[in-house]
VOGU-3710 file (C-alpha; in Angstrom, 3 decimals, decimal comma):
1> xxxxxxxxxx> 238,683/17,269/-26,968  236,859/19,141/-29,784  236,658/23,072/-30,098  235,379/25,326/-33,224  235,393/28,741/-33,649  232,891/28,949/-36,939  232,335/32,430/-38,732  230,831/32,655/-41,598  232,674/35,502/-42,681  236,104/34,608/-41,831
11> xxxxxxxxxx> 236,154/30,767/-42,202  235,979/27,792/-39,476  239,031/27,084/-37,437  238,390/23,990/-35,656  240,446/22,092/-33,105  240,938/18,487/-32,191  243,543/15,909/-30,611  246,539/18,771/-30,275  245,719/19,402/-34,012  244,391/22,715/-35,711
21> xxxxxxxxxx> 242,230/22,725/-38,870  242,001/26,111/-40,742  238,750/25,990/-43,667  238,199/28,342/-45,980  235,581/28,191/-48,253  235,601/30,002/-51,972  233,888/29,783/-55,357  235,786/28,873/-58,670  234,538/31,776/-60,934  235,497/29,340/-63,727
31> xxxxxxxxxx> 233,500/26,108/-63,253  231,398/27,848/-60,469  232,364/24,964/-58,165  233,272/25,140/-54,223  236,807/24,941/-53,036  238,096/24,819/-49,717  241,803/25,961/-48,697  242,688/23,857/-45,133  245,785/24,301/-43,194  246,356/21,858/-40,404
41> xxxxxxxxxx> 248,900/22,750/-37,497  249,850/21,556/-34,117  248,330/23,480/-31,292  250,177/21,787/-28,099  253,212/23,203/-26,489  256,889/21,585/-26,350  257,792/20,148/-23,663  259,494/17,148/-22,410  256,357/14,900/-22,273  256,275/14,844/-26,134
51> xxxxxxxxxx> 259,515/13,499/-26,592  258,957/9,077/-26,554  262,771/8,411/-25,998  264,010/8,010/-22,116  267,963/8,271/-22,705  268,786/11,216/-25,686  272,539/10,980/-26,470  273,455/13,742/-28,394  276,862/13,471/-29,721  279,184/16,391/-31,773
61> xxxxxxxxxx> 281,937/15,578/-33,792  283,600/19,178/-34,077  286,321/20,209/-36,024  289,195/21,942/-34,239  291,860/21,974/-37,374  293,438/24,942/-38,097  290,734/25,909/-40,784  288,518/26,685/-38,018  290,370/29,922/-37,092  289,739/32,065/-40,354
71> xxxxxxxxxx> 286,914/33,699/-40,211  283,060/34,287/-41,339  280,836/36,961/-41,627  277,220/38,501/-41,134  276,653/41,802/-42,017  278,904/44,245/-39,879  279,585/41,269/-37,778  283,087/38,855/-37,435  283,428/35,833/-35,662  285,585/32,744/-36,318
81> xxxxxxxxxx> 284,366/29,377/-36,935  285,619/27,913/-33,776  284,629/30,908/-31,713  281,075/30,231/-33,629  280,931/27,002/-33,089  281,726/27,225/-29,367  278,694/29,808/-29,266  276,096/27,354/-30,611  277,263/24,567/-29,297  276,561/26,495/-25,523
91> xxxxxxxxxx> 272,735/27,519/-26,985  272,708/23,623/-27,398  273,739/22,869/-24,221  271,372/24,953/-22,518  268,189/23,427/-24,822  269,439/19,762/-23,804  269,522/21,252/-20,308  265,928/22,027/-20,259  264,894/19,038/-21,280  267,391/17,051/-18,490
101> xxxxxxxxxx> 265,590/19,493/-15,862  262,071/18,132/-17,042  262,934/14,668/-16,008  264,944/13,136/-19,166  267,954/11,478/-19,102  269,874/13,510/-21,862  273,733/12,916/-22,269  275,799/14,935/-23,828  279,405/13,912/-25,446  282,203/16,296/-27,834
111> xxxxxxxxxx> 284,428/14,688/-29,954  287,161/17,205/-31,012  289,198/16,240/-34,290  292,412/17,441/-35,827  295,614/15,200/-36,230  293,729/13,042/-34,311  290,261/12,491/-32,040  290,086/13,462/-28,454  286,401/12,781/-26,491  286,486/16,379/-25,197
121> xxxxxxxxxx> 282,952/15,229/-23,103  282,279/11,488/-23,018  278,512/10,905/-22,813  278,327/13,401/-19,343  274,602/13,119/-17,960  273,180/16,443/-17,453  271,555/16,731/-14,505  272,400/19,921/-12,645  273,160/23,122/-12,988  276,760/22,299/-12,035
131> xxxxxxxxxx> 276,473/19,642/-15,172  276,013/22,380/-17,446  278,429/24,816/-16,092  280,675/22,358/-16,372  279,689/21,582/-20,131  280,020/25,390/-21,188  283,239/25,244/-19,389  285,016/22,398/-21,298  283,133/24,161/-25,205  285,135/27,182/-23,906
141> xxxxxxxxxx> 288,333/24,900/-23,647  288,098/24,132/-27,411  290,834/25,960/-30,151  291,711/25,346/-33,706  295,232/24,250/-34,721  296,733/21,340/-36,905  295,035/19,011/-39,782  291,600/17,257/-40,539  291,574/13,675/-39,701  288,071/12,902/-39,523
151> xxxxxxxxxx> 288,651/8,845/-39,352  289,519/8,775/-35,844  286,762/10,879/-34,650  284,351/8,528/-35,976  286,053/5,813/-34,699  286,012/7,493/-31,271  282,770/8,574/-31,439  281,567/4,725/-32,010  283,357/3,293/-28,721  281,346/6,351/-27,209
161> xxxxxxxxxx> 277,796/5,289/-28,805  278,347/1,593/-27,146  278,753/2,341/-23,571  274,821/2,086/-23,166  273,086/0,459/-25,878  269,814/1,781/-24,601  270,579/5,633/-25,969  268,656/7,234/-28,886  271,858/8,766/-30,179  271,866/11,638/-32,108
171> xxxxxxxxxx> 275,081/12,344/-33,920  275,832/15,674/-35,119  279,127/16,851/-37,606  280,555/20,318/-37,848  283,320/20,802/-39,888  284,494/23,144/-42,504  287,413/21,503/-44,213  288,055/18,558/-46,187  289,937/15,545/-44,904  294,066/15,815/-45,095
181> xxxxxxxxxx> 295,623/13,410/-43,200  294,883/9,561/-41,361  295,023/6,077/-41,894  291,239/5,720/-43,440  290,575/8,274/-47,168  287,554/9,797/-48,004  286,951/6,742/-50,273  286,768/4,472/-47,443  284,822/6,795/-45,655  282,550/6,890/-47,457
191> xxxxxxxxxx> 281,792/3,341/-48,127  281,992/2,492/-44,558  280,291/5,142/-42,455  276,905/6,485/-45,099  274,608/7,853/-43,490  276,642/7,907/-40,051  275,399/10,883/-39,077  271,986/12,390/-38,419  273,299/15,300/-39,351  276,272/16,768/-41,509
201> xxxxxxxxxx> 277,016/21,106/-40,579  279,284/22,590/-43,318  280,607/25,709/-42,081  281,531/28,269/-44,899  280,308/28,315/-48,334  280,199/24,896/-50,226  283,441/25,465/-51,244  285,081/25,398/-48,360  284,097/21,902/-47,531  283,903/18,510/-48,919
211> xxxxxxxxxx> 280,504/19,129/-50,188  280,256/15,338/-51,574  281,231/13,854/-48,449  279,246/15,381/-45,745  275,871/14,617/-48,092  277,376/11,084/-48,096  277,376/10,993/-43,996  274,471/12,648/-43,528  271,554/10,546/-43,245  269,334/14,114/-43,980
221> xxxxxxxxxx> 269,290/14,958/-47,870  271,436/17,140/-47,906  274,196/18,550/-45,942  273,457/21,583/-43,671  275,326/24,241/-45,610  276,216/27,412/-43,377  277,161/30,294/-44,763  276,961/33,393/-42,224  276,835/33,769/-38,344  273,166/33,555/-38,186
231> xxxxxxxxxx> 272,395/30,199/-40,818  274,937/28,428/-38,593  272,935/28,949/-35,530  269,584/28,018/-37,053  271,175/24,964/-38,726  272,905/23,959/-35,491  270,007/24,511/-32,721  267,389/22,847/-35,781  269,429/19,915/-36,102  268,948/18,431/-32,539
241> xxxxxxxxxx> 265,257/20,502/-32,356  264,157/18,325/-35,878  265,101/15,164/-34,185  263,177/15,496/-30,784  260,168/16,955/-31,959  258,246/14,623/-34,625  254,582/14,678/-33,800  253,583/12,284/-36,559  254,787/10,376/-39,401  252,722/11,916/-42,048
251> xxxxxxxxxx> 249,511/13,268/-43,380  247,505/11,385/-46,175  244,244/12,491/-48,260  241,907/9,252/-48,823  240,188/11,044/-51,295  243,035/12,354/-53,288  241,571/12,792/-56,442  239,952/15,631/-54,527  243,079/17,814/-53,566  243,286/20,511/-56,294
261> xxxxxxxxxx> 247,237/21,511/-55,169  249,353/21,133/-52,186  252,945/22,019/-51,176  254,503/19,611/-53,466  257,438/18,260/-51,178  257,496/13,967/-52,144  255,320/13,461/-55,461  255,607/9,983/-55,174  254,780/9,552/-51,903  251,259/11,483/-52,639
271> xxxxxxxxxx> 251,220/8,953/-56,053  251,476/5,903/-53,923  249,340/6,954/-50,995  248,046/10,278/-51,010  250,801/11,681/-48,574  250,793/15,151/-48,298  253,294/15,956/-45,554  255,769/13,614/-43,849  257,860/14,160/-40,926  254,966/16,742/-38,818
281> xxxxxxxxxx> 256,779/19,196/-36,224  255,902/21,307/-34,069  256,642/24,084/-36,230  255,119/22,373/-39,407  252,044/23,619/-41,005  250,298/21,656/-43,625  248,820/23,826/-47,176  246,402/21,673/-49,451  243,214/23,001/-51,438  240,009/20,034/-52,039
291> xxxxxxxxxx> 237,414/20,372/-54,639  234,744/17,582/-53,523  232,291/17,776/-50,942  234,022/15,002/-48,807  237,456/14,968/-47,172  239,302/12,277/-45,734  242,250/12,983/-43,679  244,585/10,568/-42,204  246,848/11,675/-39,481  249,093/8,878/-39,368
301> xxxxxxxxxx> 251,749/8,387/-36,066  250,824/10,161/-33,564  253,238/9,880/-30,423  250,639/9,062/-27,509  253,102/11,113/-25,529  252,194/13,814/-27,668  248,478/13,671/-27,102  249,289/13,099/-23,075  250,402/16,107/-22,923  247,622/17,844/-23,974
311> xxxxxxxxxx> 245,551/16,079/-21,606  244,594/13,605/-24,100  244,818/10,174/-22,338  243,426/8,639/-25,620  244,157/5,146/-24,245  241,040/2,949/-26,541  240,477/4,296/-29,863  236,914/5,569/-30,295  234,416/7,052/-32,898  232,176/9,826/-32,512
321> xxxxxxxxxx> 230,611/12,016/-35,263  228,644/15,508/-34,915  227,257/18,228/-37,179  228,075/21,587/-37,073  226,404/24,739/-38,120  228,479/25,888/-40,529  230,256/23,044/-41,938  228,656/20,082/-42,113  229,211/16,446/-40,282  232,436/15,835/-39,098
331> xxxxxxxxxx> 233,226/11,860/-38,090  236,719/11,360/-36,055  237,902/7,915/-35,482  241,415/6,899/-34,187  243,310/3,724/-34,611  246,274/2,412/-32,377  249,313/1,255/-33,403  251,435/-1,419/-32,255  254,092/1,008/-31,632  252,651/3,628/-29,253
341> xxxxxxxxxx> 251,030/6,065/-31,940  247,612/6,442/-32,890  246,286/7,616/-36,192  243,639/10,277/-36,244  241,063/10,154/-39,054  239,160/13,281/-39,681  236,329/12,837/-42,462  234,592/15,819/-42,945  231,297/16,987/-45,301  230,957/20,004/-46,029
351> xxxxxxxxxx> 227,328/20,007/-46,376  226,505/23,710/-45,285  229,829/25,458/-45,929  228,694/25,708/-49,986  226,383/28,594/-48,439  229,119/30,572/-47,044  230,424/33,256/-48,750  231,848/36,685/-47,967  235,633/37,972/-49,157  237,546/38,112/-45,559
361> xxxxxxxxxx> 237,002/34,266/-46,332  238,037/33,803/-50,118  240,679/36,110/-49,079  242,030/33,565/-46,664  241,676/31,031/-49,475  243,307/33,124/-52,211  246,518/33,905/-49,978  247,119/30,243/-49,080  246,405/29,526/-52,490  249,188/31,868/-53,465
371> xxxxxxxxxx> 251,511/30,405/-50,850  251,105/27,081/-52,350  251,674/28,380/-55,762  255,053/30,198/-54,474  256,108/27,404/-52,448  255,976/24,431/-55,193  258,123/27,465/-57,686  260,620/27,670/-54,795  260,886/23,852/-54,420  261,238/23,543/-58,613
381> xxxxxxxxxx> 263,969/26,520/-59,035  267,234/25,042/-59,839  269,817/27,886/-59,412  273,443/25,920/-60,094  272,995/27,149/-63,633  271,270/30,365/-63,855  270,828/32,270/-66,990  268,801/34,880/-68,412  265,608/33,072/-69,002  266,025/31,658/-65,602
391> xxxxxxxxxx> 266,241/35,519/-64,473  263,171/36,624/-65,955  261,117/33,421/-64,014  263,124/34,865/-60,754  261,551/38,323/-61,064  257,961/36,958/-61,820  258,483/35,257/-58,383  259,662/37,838/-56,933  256,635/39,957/-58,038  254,544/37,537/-56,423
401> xxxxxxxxxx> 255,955/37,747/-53,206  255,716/41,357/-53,079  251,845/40,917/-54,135  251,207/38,618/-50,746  253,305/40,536/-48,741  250,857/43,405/-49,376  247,727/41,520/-49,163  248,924/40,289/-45,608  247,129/42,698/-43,232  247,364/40,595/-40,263
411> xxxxxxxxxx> 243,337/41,384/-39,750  242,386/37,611/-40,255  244,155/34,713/-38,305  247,544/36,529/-37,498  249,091/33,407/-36,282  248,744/32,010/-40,455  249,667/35,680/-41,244  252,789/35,963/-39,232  253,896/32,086/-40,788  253,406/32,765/-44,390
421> xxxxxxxxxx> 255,081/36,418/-44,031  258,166/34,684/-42,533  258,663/31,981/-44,638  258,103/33,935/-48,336  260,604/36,418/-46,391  263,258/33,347/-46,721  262,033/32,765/-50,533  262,305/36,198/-51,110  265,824/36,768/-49,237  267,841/33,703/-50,733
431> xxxxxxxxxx> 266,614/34,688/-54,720  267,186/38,628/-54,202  271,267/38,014/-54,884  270,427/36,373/-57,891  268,870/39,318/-59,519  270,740/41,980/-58,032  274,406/40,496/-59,548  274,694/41,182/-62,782  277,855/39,121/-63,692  277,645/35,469/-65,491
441> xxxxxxxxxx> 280,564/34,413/-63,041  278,439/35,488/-60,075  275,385/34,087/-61,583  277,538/30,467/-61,923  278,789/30,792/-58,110  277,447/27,695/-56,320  277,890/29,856/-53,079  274,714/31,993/-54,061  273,017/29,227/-53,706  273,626/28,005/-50,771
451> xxxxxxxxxx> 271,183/30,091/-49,256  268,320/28,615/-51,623  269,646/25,193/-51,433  269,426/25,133/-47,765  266,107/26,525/-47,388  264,751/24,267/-50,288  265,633/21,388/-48,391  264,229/22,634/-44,614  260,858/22,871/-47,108  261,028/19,518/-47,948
461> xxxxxxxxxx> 261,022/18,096/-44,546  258,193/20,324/-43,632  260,164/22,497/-40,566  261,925/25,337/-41,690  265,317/26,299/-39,252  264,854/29,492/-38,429  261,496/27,973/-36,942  263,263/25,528/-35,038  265,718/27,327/-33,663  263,169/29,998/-32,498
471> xxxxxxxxxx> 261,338/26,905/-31,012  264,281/25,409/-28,905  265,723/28,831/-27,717  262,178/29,893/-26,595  261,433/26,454/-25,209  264,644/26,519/-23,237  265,536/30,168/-22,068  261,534/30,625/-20,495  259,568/33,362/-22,632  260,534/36,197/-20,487
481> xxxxxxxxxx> 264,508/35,841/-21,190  263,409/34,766/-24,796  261,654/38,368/-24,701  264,671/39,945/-23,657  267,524/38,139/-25,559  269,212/40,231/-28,516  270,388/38,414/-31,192  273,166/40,075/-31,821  275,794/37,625/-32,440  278,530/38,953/-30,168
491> xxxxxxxxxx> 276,437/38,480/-26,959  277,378/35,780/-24,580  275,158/32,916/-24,470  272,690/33,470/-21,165  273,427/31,663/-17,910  271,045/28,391/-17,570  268,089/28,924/-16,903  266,732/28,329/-12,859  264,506/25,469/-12,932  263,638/23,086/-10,398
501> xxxxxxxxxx> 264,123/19,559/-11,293  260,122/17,742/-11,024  259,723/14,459/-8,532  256,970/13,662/-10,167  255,062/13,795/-13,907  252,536/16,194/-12,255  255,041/18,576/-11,743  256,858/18,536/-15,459  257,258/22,617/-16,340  255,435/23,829/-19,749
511> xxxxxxxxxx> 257,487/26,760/-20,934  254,553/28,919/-22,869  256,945/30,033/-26,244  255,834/33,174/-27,481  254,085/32,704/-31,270  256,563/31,386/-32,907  256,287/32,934/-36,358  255,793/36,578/-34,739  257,693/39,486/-36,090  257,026/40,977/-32,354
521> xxxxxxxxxx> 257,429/38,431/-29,678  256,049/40,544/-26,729  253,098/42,272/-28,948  249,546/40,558/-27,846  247,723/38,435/-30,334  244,414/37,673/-31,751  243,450/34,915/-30,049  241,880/33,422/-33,692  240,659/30,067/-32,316  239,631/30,496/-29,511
531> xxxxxxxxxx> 238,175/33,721/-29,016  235,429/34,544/-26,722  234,794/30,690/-25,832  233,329/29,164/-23,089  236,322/28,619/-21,047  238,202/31,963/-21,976  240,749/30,281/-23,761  242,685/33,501/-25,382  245,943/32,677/-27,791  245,474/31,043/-30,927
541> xxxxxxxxxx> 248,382/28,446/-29,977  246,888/27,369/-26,734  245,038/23,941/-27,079  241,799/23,312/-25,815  241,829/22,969/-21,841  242,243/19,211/-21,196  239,928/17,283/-19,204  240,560/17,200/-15,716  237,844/15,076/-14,807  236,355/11,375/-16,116
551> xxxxxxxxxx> 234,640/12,496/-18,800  231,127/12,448/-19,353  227,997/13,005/-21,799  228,164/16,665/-21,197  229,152/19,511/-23,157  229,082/23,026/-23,506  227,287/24,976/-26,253  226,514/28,171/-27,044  226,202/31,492/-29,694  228,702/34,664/-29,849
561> xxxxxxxxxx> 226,201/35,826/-32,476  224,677/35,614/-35,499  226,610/34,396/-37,620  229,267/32,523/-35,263  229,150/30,135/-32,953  231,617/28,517/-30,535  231,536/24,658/-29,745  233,467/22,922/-26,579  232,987/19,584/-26,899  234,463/17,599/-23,274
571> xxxxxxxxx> 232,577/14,069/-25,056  233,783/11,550/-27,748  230,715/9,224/-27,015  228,272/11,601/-28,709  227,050/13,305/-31,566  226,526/16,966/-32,074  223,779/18,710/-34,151  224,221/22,344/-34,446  221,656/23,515/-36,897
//
């Protein structure tokens, strides 16, 4: 259940319970104090096992008015809105797929809306092959003509949520055009149906939509603004990934007078309880920098299923506690919860760590440091009014992002490397239009910021889209096609994908994505973890191997060299000393 990978030149990585923890040790040159940089990440795969819910009902209201036919671009590329839509909806369809064919029941139902509602697909169980055919068949039915009444395709899709009443419906809107003709207004739309949907897709810049009613319907912050080909897709395939794939409620610091700076997404939330990170996915990673000798974290919510699938039958909670060589003790606990979850509760001491010191490792620190630092000036910019003092703080950011960029050689753990050069990429590419326009009316165009908006808001919920949608595509088209997909826009979605349907939960399929924040998805990693251990585990994203057998008071132990040493602990009953 436990696995470490300590160096003392490059930090401690340390596994436990489907969780990673990354450690790196430095020394404030001011107050001549120890710090420690930690970054905590999932390390199980996706599959069907994690997901709690038996019957997912996914349900698209999609907008078919004669708005839908103009069209949008991305770079040298053209595609209407429908014709878009139609594409992304089929790269849905084939993720939901995937899932069916791993033994869920997953539904699937289109409402199309223009003068008036029509359920295109009413809640059609996909089971087969022939299921999904017949699903891609009926999106390819689908063209744009006449008004916007958006009434009766709620009303439809509400007779079509009550037919079972045991579905975990997901309801998803796409529409780029405000509302022009029914019985119900927007007033009474919004009054009677907030928060109706679990998620609201504006396609086209915020213009082009009713900007103040989709944020009213969506129960997310913020509507999912789309403003090219390629945002679409990501907001699309993210919002039914980000509601299948929660892996805990949140992550707390006891001790949080200790934490020196974390990614600042809900200050009140870390005021009231020391909450760090709510809403953990599978492609969130967790930043936060301590100052004291003694950490408490709390991971609260964990999905059993989650841990199951791992290997990780944790059915009693337990204790155990251990020391190791280059860190200090470590005490685990876990609680249940009445509703299925368990919270893990990692306390750790760094008693020997304050010896470590070499600059692979206080690099490590310094570059999540800085990703911190440019994260929390993301999440504060405030680009509806830009003006020339607001340009200058742009630039400075800017200059820091081209300073980690260059200090990102990929030499340390590439899999942290490859995540932080991805996401200050975003930063980077939705600020860059603000400094290269010159004119004040540009400068004032809301639609500039719809990049930055929408990526602000994917950083406050901890998963970014373009992570998500990697995630589900990679999950659901096997890594080999995922290898071999372009992503060029005007390429066909990919027939679905041959898999045999499982009798039983032995035989559920785990689709190995390839790293998920990799600018070269075939290219052979670093293992970082897990290198040279015991078992041969070799990619930094693979968990440690689960126990096949009851387990017992043994345990492996042993030294790579020197200065590192590799732990595979198989027990929770006892304690390990290392020095």
């Amino acid at each position: 259940m436990f696995s470490f990978k300590c160096n003392k030149t490059k930090g401690t990585q340390m596994s436990l319970l489907g969780f990673n923890f990354g450690i790196f040790g430095n020394k404030n040159l001011i107050n001549q104090k120890k710090e420690y940089a930690i970054c905590i990440s999932p390390n199980l795969e996706f599959s069907s096992c994690c997901i709690t819910e038996d019957n997912i009902h996914v349900v698209f209201n999609v907008d078919i008015s004669g708005s839908m036919t103009s069209y949008i671009t991305s770079g040298n590329q053209y595609l209407s809105r429908i014709d878009l839509t139609k594409k992304c909806l089929k790269e849905c369809a084939m993720f939901l797929y995937t899932l069916a064919s791993e033994g869920k029941n997953v539904y699937f139902s289109i409402v199309t809306f223009s003068n008036s509602a029509n359920a295109l697909i009413n809640r059609r169980k996909l089971k087969t092959e022939e299921d999904y055919k017949d699903i891609i068949n009926k999106i390819e039915s689908m063209y744009a003509s006449g008004a916007t009444n958006l009434g009766t395709a709620i009303v439809e899709t509400i007779d079509i949520c009550n037919i079972d009443s045991t579905d975990n419906i997901y309801k998803i809107l796409i529409s780029d055009g405000y509302v022009n003709v029914g019985v119900v207004g927007v007033p009474q739309i919004k009054q009677d149906y907030k928060n109706f949907y679990n998620a609201c897709i504006g396609i086209g810049n915020e213009t082009d939509y009713d900007k103040s009613l989709l944020q009213t319907l969506s129960n997310e912050e913020h509507e999912r603004s789309c403003f090219n080909i390629m945002e679409m897709k990501d907001q699309i395939i993210d919002s039914i990934f980000s509601n299948v794939n929660k892996i805990a409620d949140n992550i707390s610091i006891k001790n949080k007078e200790s934490i020196i700076d974390y990614v600042k997404t809900d200050s009140s939330a870390f005021i009231n309880n020391g909450t760090i990170q709510t809403n953990f996915k599978f492609t969130t990673k967790t930043f936060f920098i301590v100052n004291k000798s003694k950490c408490v974290i709390n991971i609260n919510g964990v999905p059993k299923n989650y841990l199951k699938s791992g290997g990780f039958d944790v059915g009693n909670t337990f204790t155990t506690s251990f020391n190791n060589l280059f860190i200090g003790e470590i005490l685990v606990n876990t609680t249940e919860n009445p509703n299925h979850t368990i919270n893990i509760n990692v306390e750790i001491e760094f008693n020997h760590f304050n010896n470590d010191e070499s600059k692979v490792n206080s690099k490590s620190f310094r570059k999540i440091q800085t990703f911190i630092d440019i994260s929390n000036q993301f999440l504060e910019l405030d680009l509806l009014n830009v003006d020339n003092n607001k340009i200058k703080k742009l630039k400075v950011l800017i200059d820091k992002i081209d300073a980690l960029q260059k200090n990102i050689t990929k030499e340390d753990d590439i899999t942290l490397d490859n995540y932080i050069e991805d996401v200050i990429e975003k930063f980077k590419q939705s600020i860059v239009p603000f400094i290269d326009n010159q004119s004040p009316v540009d400068l004032n165009n809301p639609n500039l910021s719809t990049p930055y908006r929408m990526l602000r808001t994917q950083t406050s919920s901890g998963s970014y889209a373009f992570v998500g949608r990697q995630a589900s595509i990679g999950y659901s088209m096997g890594i080999n096609d995922f290898d071999n997909h372009s992503e060029s826009d005007s390429e066909e979605v990919p027939s679905a994908p041959t898999i045999i349907i499982p009798s039983s939960q032995s035989e559920v399929m785990h689709v190995n994505p390839p790293p998920l924040y990799s600018s070269n998805y075939g290219a052979s990693t670093s293992s970082g973890f897990f290198e040279n251990s015991p078992n041969e585990i070799t990619s930094a994203l693979t968990p440690p191997l689960p126990p096949h057998l009851p387990i017992t008071s043994q345990f492996t132990f042993g030294f790579n060299n020197a200065n590192e040493t590799t732990n595979n602990i198989n027990s929770v009953n006892n304690s390990v000393n290392s020095e």
